[in-house]
N, C-alpha and C positions, 0 to 999 in steps of 0.2 A: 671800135676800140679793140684791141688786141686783146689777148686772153691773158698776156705778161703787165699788162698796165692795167687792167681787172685786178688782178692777184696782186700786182702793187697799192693799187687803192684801197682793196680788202684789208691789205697787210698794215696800212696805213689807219685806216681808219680803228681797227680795231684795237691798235698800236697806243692813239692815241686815249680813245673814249677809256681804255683800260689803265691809262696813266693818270688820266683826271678824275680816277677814284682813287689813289694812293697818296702818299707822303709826299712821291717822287714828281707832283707834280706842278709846284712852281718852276720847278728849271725845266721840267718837260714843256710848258706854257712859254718860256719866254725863245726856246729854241722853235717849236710850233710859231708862233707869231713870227719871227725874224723871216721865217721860211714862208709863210703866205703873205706876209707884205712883200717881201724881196719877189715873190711870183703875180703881183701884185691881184692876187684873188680878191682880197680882204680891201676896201674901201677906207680909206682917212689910214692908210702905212700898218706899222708896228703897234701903233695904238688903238686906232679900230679893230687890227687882227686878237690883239691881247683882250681887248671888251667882249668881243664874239666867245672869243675861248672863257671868259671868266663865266659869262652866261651859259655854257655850254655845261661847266664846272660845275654852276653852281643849281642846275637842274637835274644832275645826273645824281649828285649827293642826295636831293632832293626826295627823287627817287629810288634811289639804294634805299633810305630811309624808309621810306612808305614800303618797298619792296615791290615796286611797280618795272614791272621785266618788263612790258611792252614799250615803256619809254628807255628803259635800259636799251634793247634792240633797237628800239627805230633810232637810239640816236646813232648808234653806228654805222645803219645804212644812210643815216643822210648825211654824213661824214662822208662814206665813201663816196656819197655819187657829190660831195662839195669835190673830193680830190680828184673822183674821174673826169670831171668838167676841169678841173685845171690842168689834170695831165694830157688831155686835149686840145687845150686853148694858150697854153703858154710853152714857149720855147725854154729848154731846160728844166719843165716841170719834172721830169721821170728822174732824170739826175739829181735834182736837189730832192729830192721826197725819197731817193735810195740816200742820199747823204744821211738826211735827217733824222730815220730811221736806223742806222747804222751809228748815230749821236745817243739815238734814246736805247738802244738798246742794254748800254749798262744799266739805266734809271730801273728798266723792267726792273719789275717782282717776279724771281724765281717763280717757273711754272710747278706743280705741284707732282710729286714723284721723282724732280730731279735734285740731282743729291745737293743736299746743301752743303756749304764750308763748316767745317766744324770750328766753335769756339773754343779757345783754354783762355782762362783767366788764373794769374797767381799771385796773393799776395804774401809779399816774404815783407821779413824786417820785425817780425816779432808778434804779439797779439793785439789784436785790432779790438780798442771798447769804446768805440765809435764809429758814427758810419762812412765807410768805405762807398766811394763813389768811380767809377769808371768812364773817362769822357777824353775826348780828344782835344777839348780846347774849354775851360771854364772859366768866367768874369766876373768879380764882383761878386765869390760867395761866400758866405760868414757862416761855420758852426761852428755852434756853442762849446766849448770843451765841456768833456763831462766830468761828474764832480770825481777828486778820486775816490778810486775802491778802499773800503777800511776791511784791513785784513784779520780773518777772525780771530780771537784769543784762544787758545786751546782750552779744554776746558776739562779744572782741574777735579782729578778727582780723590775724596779723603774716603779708605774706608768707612763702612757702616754707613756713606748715603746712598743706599738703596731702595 
C-alpha cells in the first residue's frame, strides 16, 4: 500500500471515530454508510453499513464515558486498517473516501487554537420581560406570557414622617 493511501486511511479513520463523538454525527453516519455500502465493504448495503457504524457509535460514547483511551485508540486503528482493506480491494475506493472526506469536512468540530467565527446577537424593538430565545426554525412552542409589571406609586411624602 502506498504511503498516500496509508495517510488517506489515517485521515479517514480518524475523521470518522472523531465525528462519532460529536453532534455532527448522524449526518456524518449516513454519508459514512452510503460510502461503504456503495464500495460494497459493509455486508446487507446501507443498512448493514449504518448497524456496524451505530455499534461503532455506540462503544466509543461508551467509552468516552468510562474514559477508556485504549478503546478510544484501538477503535481508530481498526477503522483504518477496515478502510486500508477497502482502499485495496475495491475500485474507486481512494476517490470515494477523498469524496467522503471532503463531505464531512464542514461537520468537523473546529480544532482547538483555530480561530473561531465570532458571534453577535441583537435584540432591538424595545425591553425584552420575557424569555428571548434564538433558533433558526421553532414548531409548536407555547410561552406563557408573563403577568404585567405593576408600576410603582411614588411615594408620598408629608413633613414630620421621619
Amino acid at each position: 500500500m502506498s504511503s498516500e493511501m496509508a495517510a488517506l486511511a489515517a485521515s479517514g479513520a480518524t475523521t470518522l471515530v472523531g465525528l462519532m463523538l460529536t453532534d455532527a454525527w448522524e449526518q456524518a453516519r449516513d454519508r459514512a454508510a452510503r460510502f461503504l455500502s456503495r464500495n460494497r465493504e459493509q455486508p446487507g448495503g446501507a443498512v448493514g453499513a449504518a448497524a456496524a457504524l451505530d455499534t461503532a457509535h455506540r462503544s466509543l460514547l461508551a467509552a468516552r464515558n468510562t474514559a477508556d483511551e485504549a478503546l478510544l485508540s484501538g477503535a481508530t486503528a481498526q477503522w483504518r486498517a477496515r478502510l486500508e482493506v477497502l482502499l485495496r480491494c475495491q475500485p474507486g475506493g481512494v476517490q470515494g473516501l477523498r469524496e467522503l472526506l471532503d463531505s464531512l469536512e464542514a461537520l468537523e468540530v473546529p480544532a482547538a487554537g483555530r480561530e473561531q467565527p465570532g458571534v453577535r446577537n441583537v435584540i432591538s424593538g424595545g425591553i425584552q420581560h420575557g424569555p428571548v430565545i434564538q433558533s433558526g426554525h421553532i414548531g409548536g412552542l407555547t410561552l406563557p406570557s408573563p403577568a404585567p409589571r405593576q408600576q410603582e406609586q411614588p411615594q408620598h411624602r408629608h413633613p414630620g414622617d421621619d
